[in-house]
TIFI-379472 format. One record per residue (C-alpha): x, y negated, z negated. Coordinates in steps of 0.001 Angstrom, whole numbers, plus 500000, padded with zeros to 6 digits. Each point is the difference from the previous one (the first is absolute). Layout:
<rs>
XYZ ...
</rs>
This chain:
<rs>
424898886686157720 501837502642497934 500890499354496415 502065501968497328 498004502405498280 501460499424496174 497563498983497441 502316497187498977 500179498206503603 496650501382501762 499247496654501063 503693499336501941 500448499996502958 503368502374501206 501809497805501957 502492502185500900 497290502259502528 496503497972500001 499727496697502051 498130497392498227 499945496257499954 501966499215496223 503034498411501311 500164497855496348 499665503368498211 502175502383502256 502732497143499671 499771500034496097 500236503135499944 503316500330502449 501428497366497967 499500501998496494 501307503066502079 504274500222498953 500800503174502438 498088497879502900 501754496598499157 503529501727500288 498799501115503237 499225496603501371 503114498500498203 501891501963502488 498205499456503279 501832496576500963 503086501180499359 498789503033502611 498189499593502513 499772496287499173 503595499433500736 500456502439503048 497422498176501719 501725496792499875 503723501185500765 498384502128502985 498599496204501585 503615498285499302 501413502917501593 498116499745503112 501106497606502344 497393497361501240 496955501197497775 498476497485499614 499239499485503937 499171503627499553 497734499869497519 497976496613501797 499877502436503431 498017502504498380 497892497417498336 499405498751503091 499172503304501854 497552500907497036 498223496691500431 499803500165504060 498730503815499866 497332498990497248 498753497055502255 498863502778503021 499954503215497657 496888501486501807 502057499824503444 503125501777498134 497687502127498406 498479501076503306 503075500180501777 501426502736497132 496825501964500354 500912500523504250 503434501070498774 498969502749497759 496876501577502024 502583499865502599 501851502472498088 497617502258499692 499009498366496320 497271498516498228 498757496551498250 497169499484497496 499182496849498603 498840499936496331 498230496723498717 500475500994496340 501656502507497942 497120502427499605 499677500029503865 504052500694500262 499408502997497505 497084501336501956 501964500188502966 503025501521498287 497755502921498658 498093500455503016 503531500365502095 501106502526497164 497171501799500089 499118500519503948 504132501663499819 498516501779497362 502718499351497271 500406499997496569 503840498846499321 500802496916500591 503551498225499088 500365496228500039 502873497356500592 499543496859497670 498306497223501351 497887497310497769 497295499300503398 498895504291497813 500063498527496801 498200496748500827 496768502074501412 500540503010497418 500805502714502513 501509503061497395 496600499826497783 497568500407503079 502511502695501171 499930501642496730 496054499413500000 499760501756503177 501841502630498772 503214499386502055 503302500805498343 502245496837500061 503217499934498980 501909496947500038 504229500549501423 500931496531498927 502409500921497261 498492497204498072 496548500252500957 500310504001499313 500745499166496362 497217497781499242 497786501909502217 500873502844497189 499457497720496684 496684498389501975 501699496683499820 499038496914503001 503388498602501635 501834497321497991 501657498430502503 499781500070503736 503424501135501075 500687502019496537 496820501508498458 501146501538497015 502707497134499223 497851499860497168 501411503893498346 502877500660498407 502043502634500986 499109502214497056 496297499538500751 500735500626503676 501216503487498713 497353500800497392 497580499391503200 501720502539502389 500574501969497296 496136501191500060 500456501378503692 502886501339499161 499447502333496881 502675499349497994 501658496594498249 502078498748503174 503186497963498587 500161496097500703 502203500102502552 498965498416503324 501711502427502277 498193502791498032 496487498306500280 500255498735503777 501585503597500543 496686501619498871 497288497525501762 501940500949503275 499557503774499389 496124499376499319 499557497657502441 501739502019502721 497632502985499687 496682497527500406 501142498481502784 500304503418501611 497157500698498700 498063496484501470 497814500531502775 499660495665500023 502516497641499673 498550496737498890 502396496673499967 499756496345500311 501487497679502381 502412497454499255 499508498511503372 498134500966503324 501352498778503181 497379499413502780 502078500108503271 500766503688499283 497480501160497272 503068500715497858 499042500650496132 503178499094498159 500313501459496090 503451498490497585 501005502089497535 502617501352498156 499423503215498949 498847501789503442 496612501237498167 498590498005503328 501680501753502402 499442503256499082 496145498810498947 499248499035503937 502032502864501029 499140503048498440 496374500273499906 497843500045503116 498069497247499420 501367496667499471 497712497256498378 501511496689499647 497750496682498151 501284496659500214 498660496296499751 498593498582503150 502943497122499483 502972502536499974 499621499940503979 503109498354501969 499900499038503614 503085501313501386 503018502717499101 502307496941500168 498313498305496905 501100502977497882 503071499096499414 499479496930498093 497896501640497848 502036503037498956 502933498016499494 497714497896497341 498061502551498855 503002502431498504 501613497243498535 496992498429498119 499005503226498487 502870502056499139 503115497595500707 501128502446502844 501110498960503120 497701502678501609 498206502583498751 500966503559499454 496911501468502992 498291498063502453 497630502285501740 498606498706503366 496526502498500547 498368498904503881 497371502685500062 499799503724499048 502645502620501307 499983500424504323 500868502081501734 503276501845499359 500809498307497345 501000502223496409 497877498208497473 497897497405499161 496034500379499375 497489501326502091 497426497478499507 500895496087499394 497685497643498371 500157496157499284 497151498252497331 500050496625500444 499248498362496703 498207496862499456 498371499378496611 499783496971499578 502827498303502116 497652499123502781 498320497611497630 503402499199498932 501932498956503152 496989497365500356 500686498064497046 502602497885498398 501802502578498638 500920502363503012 503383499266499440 499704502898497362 499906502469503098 503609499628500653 501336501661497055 501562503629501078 499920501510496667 503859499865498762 499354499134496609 502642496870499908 497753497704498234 499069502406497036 503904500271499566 500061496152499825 497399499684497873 499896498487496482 496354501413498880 500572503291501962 503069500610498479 498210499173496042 497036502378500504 500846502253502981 497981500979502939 497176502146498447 498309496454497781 498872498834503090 497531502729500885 499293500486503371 502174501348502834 502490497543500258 501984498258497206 502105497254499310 499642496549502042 499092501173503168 497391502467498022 498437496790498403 499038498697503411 499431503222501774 497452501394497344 497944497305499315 499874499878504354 498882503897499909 498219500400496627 498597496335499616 501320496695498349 497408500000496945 500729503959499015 503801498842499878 499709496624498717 503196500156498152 502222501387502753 500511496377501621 501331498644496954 501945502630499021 503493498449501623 501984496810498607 499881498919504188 504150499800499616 500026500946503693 502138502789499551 497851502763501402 499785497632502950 504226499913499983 500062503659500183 497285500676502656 501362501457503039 497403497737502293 499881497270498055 496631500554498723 499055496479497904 498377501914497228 500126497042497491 497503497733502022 497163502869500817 500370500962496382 499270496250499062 497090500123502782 498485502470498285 500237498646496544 498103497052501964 497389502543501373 499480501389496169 498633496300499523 496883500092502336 499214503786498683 496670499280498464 500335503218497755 503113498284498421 498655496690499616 500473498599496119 498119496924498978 502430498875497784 502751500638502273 497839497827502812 499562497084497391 503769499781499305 500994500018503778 497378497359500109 501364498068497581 503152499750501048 498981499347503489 498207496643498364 502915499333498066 502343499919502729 497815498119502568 499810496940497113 503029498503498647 498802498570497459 498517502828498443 503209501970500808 501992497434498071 497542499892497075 500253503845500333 503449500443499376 500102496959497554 497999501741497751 501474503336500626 503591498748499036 498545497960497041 498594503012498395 501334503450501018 503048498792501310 500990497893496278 498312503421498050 502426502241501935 503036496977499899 502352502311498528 499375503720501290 498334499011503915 498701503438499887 495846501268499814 500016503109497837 496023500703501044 497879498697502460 496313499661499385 497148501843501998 501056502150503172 503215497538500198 500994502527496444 501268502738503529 502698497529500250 501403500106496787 499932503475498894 502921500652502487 501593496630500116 499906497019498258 499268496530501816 501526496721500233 498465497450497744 499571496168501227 503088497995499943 499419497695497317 499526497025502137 499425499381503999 503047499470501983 498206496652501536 499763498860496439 503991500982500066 500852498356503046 498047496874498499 502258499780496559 503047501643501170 500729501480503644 499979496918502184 502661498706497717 502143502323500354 502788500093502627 
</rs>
């Protein structure tokens, strides 16, 4: 784990480029941060609000929405067949799969591919399945030039910052940062003016990926009938990624399969809307195999890693409902807590509500114990998910898995659950419970029903909040004097 090197802070952590598992001190921080906050303030009124005019604007959504649902959750329940079938359909092109368990095995083959072309350059489309297993700092390890074309991802890429959000990774900048950044490659102070700065990325970025001898993308969905490898984007960094250099590397999740070309549909009329508020994106690139034949351009050499890390283990359990999501970023936009502290507090790969359950899935519950309560379960990430994903109730199943985590057992916090579990199973000492409780801290607190300070570990409560006193007597003793009389 990286950390800052200034005397004053040698001990903190820098959020803002090291992962790390301080989601209550990376969201302190955010919060004390104004420039970030004004950020945030903004994104429901953005993206936020496109998102939601884009679903009234399409007609029938909803059944639109519950069909792709439903084709994620059929393909899931026979993804080794669909899997299988997808491999057929790109060695029939004249391509090739791997199969990575884990991200260290997906690097390994990356390299190895780079290396047998004997290459050095290497530009990249963005996709999160490369920043989930760390792909640009084994690159850079093996001593592989990588150079990010993402407009956004090519500007943190230069201030060594991780993604912020998974549809806008530098939402996090200003635009005067975003031009002190370029203005480093650059040589001279560029002005903050947003033709100016995307005007110079394009001339740099144009010249390495002439220069690229491997193009290496994602893939926002693979379809199996055909072998098809289909990129969204809006900038047309992934066309000219997969078409320029002679070898084309894609790297997806094993659940990003999809049985059949006529599935597509549902999903890029979702997908578009959920992330960006457009009816359709700017480029959707359809890639089945590397260049035949006859044919002008395209790649040479075609490769397909098949990712699993983790999601094997994953589509066994309760929670497989997780694999669905498609990456559009609709639920961070939703988002009370992602919206307070941003994307980079929650420290691994992915942020925001769909982050909370994804990390703890990939990088374990008890690392990221504070990811599954970091939402106020208001259901709207589940409101804005383009497939419906029901990302309140596996956040709430693993804030019941934290509970049999013998690492975060507490004594005290066992004896109080048992407790109450006694109280509640025996009237009468409920009722002589709440008696006394009413007779005492309810009468104390009779004219300000508010608890300043909690004693113990209960003093977390109250040092953001204060909490309700007792009423100052039972509402059966109410009922008894007063209610029943009452018409």
């Amino acid at each position: 784990m990286n950390t800052t090197s200034s005397s004053a802070s040698e001990t903190e952590t820098d959020y803002l480029r090291s992962k790390h598992h301080e989601f209550l001190a990376a969201s302190d921080k955010a919060l004390r941060t104004p420039s970030l906050q004004i950020i945030l303030g903004q994104l429901g009124d953005t993206l936020g609000e496109r998102n939601r005019q884009a679903w009234r604007m399409l007609p029938n959504s909803d059944l639109v929405r519950q069909r792709a649902r439903q084709i994620k959750d059929e393909t899931l329940a026979n993804l080794h067949e669909h899997l299988a079938t997808l491999e057929k359909s790109i060695e029939a092109r004249g391509g090739q799969v791997h199969w990575a368990d884990d991200g260290d095995a997906a690097c390994k083959i990356v390299i190895d591919l780079i290396r047998q072309r004997g290459a050095t350059r290497v530009v990249k489309s963005k996709s999160m399945t490369t920043e989930e297993i760390h792909l640009n700092p084994a690159l850079e390890t093996a001593g592989i030039e990588t150079v990010e074309t993402d407009l956004g991802e090519y500007i943190i890429q230069l201030a060594g910052h991780r993604p912020s959000h998974i549809v806008g990774p530098a939402l996090h900048l200003s635009a005067k940062e975003v031009a002190e950044i370029l203005s480093v490659p650059a040589g001279r102070q560029l002005p903050v003016e947003r033709e100016t700065l995307a005007g110079f990325a394009r001339t740099e970025l144009r010249q390495k990926f002439a220069a690229a001898e491997v193009g290496i993308s994602g893939a926002n969905f693979a379809v199996a009938e055909t072998g098809t490898i289909v990129l969204v984007s809006n900038e047309g960094n992934a066309r000219l990624t997969t078409a320029l250099p002679k070898m084309h590397i894609a790297i997806m999740g094993m659940e990003k399969v999809i049985p059949r070309f006529a599935d597509l549909p549902y999903f890029l009329k979702v997908l578009a809307r959920a992330a960006t508020g457009q009816k359709l994106s700017c480029y959707t690139s359809f890639i089945t195999g590397a260049r035949r034949e006859g044919e002008t351009d395209g790649p040479e050499e075609f490769h397909l890693v098949v990712l699993d890390n983790g999601r094997s283990r994953i589509l066994g359990s309760p929670l497989r409902e997780s694999l669905f999501c498609i990456r559009c970023g609709a639920c961070l936009n939703a988002c009370p807590i992602y919206r307070s502290v941003g994307g980079h507090a929650y420290g691994g790969t992915y942020s925001g509500p769909i982050g909370a359950v994804l990390t703890p899935l990939y990088d374990g519950l008890v690392a990221n114990q504070h990811l599954p309560h970091a939402s106020s379960l208001c259901g709207a990430c589940q409101a804005a998910c383009p497939v419906k994903i029901q990302i309140p109730e596996m956040l709430v199943q693993l804030r019941e898995q934290l509970h049999h985590e013998p690492a975060l057992k507490s004594r005290w916090e066992n004896f109080a659950y048992g407790m109450w579990a006694k109280t509640l199973k025996k009237p009468w000492l409920y009722r002589l419970s709440t008696w006394l409780a009413t007779r005492t801290i309810g009468r104390w607190y009779r004219k300000n029903p508010w608890l300043k300070k909690l004693p113990g570990k209960l003093h977390g409560w109250t040092q953001k909040r204060d909490f309700p006193a007792p009423a100052p007597q039972r509402f059966r003793d109410w009922w008894d004097k007063e209610g029943r009389h009452e018409s």
